[in-house]
N, C-alpha and C positions, 0 to 999 in steps of 0.2 A: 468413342467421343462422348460428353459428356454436355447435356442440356441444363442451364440456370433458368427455371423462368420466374419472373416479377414477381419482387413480393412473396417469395416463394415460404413456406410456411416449415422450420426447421423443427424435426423431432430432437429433445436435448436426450445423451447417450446418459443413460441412469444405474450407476453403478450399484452391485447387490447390497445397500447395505441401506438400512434405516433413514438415515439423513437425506443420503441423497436421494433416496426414490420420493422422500418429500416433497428435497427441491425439484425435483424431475416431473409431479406428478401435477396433471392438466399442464404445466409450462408449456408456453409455446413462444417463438420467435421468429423474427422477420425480419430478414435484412434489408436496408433501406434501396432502393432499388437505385438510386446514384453510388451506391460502393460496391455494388455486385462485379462481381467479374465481368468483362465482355465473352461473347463466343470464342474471338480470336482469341483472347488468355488461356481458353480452357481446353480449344485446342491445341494449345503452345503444350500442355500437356506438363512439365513440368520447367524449373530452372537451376541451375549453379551457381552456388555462388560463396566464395572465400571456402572450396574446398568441398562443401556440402550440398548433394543433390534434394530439390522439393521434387517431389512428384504428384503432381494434381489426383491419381487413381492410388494414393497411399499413403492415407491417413495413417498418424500414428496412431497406437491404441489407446482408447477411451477420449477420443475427439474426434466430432462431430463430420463428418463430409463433407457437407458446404460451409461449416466451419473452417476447414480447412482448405479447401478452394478458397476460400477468401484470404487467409493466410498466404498462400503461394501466389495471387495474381496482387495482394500488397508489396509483397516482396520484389514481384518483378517489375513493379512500378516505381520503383525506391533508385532504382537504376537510374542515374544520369542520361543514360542516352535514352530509354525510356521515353515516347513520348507524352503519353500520359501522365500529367500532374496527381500524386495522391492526396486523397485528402485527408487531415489532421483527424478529423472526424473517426474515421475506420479505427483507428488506435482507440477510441474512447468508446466504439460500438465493441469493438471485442474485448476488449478489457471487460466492461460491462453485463457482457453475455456469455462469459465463460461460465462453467460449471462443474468444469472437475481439474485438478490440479495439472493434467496432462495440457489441457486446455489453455491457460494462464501459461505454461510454459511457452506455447506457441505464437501466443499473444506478446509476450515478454520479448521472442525472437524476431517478432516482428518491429519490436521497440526498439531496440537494439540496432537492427540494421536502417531504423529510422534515423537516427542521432549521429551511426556510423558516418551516415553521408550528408549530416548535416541539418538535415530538414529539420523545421522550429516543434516546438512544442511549448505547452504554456503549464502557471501554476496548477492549472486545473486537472493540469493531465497525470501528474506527479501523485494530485490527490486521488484522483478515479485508482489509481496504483493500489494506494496504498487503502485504500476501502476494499479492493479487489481481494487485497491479499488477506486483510482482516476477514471479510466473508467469505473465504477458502482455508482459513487457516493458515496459510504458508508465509508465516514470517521472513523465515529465510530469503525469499524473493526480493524483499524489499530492501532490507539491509544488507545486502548483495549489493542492489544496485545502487545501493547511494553508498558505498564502500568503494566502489569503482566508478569514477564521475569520468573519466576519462574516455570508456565507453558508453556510459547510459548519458549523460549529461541532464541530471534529474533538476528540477527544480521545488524544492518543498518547500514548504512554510513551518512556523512556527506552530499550528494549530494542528498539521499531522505529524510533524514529529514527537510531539507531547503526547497525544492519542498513542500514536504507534509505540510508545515509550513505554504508556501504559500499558500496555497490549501484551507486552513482552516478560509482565511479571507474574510472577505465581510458577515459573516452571524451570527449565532448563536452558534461557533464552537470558538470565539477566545482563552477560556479560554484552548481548546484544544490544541491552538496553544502554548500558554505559558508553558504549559502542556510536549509537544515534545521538548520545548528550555530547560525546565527544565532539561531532562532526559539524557542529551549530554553527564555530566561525568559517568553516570550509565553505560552507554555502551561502555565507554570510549574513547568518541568522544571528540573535542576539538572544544571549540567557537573561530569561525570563521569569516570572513566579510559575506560571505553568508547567515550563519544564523542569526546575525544579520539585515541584510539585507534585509530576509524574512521576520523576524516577524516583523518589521516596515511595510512593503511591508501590511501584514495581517493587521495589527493597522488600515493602512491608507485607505483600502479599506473599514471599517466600516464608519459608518454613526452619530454616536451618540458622547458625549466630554468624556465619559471615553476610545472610543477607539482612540481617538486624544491625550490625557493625557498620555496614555499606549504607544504611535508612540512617542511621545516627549520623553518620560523618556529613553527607549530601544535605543533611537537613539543618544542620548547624553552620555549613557552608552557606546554604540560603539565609538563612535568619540572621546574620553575621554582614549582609550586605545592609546599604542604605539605598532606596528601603528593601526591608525584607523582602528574599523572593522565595516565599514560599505560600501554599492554597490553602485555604479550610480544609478543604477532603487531604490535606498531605496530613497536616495537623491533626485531624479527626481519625486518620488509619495507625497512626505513631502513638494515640491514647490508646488507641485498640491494642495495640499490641503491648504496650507497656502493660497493659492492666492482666493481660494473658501473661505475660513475663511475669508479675506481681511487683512489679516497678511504678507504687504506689505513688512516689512522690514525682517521679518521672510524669508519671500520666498528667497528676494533677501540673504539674508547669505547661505540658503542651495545652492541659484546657486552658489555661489561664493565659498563653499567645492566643488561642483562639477566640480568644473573648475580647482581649484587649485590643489586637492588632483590626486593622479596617480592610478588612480582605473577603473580596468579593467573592463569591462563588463560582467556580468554574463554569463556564458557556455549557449548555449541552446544545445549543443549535449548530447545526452543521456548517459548512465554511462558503460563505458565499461568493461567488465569481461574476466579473463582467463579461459583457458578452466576448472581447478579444482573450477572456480565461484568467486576468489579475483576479488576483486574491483583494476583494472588499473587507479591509481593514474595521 
C-alpha cells in the first residue's frame, strides 16, 4: 500500500543528459493538495480501461511516481459512475509539470480519456498544450491532436496556432506546418496576417528550394488578399533570404511592402485568458 501525504514535495526524474539535469536541477514540485489522490484510490491500486491496465505501483519509465499516482486516480475519476467530480484544474497542473516526454505522454492520456467522456475543457487548456509541447520539444503531440478532433476535442486559437506554426520550421516538421494552416476553418478559425505570416516565417527558416517555392507561393497568397495578410517579420525573413539567394530585386520589393504597407508587429505578449479560460481578444 502506498501513502500520499499533503503537499508532498515531488523529486522530478532527470534524465542523463545536459538539458535536462538543468531542468531537474533544485526543481521541486508540489501537488496541490485538492488533486491528490485519496487513500481509498491508492489502495484501489490500479484500473482498466478501453483495454489497458494502470497500475498505481507501475510507473512507466522516466515518470515520476506520484506523478503517476495522480495520473491513474484521474483516470478513475473520469469514469461516469465514479463518484468523485474531477477537476479541469489536474489536466492544467500536469501538463504544466511534466518534464520529460514520457511524462507528457501520460498527461496527454489523461486528456484524452478526458474528452472521451465528455468532460469540458476551455481555450486555455488547448494553449497550456501547446506550450507543453514547445518546452518539450514534441511537436508531434500537438498536431496529432488537433489532426484527430474526434478524440481530443481541442480548442485553439488563432494566437497558438500561428506560434506553433512557427515552431514547426527550420526542420523536418514543415509539412506539419501546412498541416495546422490547413485546419483553421475546422476549428473555425479565420486566416489571418499572423498565420500567414508564420508559415512563410516556417518556409523561410528551411534550407532547401521546395521550402523557398512553398515561402513564395503562401506569401503571395497573403499579399494578394484585401488587406494584405501578411507580418513584418514574414516580410523581413523573405529579404533575408532573397538576399542569401542573391535575389537582389526580389529582396528590394519585399523591403519596399515593408515600408509601405501599415503592418503591425507581431504581439510577443502571451495569450491572455478569463478566469472560466476564453481567450481575451
Amino acid at each position: 500500500m502506498f501513502s500520499f501525504v499533503a503537499n508532498r514535495t515531488l523529486r522530478p526524474f532527470v534524465r542523463k543528459s545536459p538539458a535536462l539535469t538543468l531542468l531537474g536541477r533544485g526543481l521541486t514540485t508540489v501537488i496541490p493538495k485538492n488533486l491528490q489522490p485519496t487513500e481509498e484510490e491508492i489502495t484501489k491500486a490500479n484500473v482498466t480501461t478501453k483495454g489497458k491496465e494502470y497500475r498505481m505501483d507501475s510507473p512507466p519509465a522516466n515518470v515520476r511516481p506520484d506523478i503517476w499516482q495522480l495520473v491513474v486516480s484521474t483516470i478513475m475519476r473520469v469514469d461516469p459512475t465514479y463518484a468523485r467530480v474531477p477537476k479541469r484544474s489536474v489536466l492544467h497542473w500536469l501538463l504544466q509539470n511534466t518534464t520529460t516526454r514520457e511524462e507528457l505522454d501520460v498527461a496527454i492520456d489523461v486528456l484524452q480519456h478526458w474528452r472521451m467522456r465528455m468532460l469540458p475543457i476551455t481555450q486555455a487548456t488547448t494553449q497550456i498544450v501547446a506550450e507543453t509541447c514547445i518546452r518539450l520539444e514534441a511537436p508531434d503531440v500537438f498536431v496529432a491532436m488537433l489532426m484527430d478532433r474526434w478524440k481530443y476535442r481541442q480548442l485553439p486559437i488563432n494566437y497558438n496556432m500561428a506560434k506553433f506554426i512557427r515552431f514547426l520550421g527550420g526542420g523536418e516538421r514543415l509539412d506539419d506546418a501546412f498541416r495546422l494552416f490547413a485546419l483553421y476553418p475546422f476549428y473555425g478559425l479565420k486566416y489571418d496576417a499572423p498565420a500567414y505570416g508564420a508559415l512563410v516565417e516556417a518556409c523561410c527558416q528551411g534550407e532547401g528550394e521546395e521550402a523557398w517555392r512553398r515561402a513564395l507561393i503562401v506569401a503571395e497568397e497573403g499579399l494578394a488578399s484585401d488587406p494584405p495578410l501578411i507580418t513584418k517579420e514574414a516580410l523581413a525573413a523573405l529579404e533575408k533570404r532573397s538576399v542569401e539567394k542573391g535575389e537582389e530585386e526580389m529582396a528590394k520589393r519585399y523591403q519596399s511592402l515593408a515600408d509601405s504597407l501599415s503592418l503591425e508587429p507581431v504581439s510577443e505578449e502571451p495569450a491572455k485568458f478569463d478566469e472560466k479560460g476564453n481567450h481575451l481578444v
